[in-house]
C-alpha positions in Angstrom: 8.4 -19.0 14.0 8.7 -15.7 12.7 8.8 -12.7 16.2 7.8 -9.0 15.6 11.0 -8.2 17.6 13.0 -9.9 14.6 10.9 -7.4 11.4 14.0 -6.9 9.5 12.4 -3.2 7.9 8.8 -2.0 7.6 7.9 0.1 4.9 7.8 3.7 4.3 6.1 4.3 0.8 7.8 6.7 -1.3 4.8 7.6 -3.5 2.2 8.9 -0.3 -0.9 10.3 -1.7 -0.1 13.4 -3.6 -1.6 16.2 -5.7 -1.0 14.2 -8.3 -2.9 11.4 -7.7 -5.7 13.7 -6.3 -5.2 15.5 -9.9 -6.8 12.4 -11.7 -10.1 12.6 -9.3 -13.0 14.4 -11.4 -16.1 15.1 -10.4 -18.0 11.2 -10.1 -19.8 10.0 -13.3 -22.8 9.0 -13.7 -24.2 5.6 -15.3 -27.8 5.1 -15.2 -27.9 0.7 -16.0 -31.1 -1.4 -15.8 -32.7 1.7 -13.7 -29.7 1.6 -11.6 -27.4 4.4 -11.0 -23.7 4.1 -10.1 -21.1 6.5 -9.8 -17.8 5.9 -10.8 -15.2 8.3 -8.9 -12.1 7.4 -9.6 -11.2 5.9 -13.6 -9.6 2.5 -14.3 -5.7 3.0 -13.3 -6.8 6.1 -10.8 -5.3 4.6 -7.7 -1.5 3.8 -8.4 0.3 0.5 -7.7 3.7 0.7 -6.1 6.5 -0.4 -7.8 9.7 0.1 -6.1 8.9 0.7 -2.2 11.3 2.3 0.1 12.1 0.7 3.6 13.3 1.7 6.8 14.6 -0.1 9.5 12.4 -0.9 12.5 14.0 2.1 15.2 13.1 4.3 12.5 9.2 3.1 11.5 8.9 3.8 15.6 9.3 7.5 14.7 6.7 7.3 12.3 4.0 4.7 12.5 2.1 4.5 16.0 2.6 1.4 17.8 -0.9 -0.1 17.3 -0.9 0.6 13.4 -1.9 -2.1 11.2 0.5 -3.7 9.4 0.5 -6.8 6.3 3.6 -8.6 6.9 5.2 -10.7 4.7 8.3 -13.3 5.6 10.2 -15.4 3.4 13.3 -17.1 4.6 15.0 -14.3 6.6 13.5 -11.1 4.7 10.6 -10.2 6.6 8.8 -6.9 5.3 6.3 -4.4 6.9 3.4 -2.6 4.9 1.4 0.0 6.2 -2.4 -0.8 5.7 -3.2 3.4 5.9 -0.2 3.6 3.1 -2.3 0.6 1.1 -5.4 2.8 1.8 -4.1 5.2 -1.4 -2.7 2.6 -3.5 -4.0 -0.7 -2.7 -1.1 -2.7 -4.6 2.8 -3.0 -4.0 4.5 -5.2 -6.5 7.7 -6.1 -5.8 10.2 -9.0 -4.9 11.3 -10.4 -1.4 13.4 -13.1 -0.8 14.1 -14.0 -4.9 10.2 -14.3 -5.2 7.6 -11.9 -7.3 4.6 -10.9 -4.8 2.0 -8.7 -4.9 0.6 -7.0 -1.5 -2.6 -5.8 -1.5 -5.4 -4.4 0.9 
């Protein structure tokens, strides 16, 4: 049974939201369909996937993270990874490997 005392690393994205991503936001458009109207803020690929997330070990996430932040954990075998659900909040999608497997975390 997998123990939050044994959370081998949590993670601390790399890519937090930046200028840059802010830099693809325009102003929303506007779609008028069946005498609908929807507004599309952000274009297809707008919020960016993570591809190669950076980790830090558990004494260090205390310095960051509060205590009551929600986390998605993942455990396979003894690798046992951490993701921030505010970090997922500004890009909704880590891909990456843990334990020899592909996975895809997502919020």
């Amino acid at each position: 049974m997998f123990k939050p005392d044994r959370l081998v690393s949590v993670l601390l994205f790399a890519m937090l939201l930046t200028s840059s991503v802010l830099a693809q936001r325009s102003e929303p458009k506007k779609t008028e369909i069946q005498g609908h109207t929807m507004y599309t803020l952000l274009e297809p690929g707008g919020i960016p996937a993570i591809f190669e997330p950076q980790f830090v070990s558990v004494t260090e996430a205390e310095k960051t993270y509060y205590a009551d932040e929600p986390l998605l954990v993942v455990v396979r075998g003894d690798d046992a990874r951490g993701y921030s659900t505010w970090h997922l909040d500004h890009h909704e999608i880590v891909n990456e490997q843990i334990g020899g497997a592909a996975i895809a975390v997502t919020w």
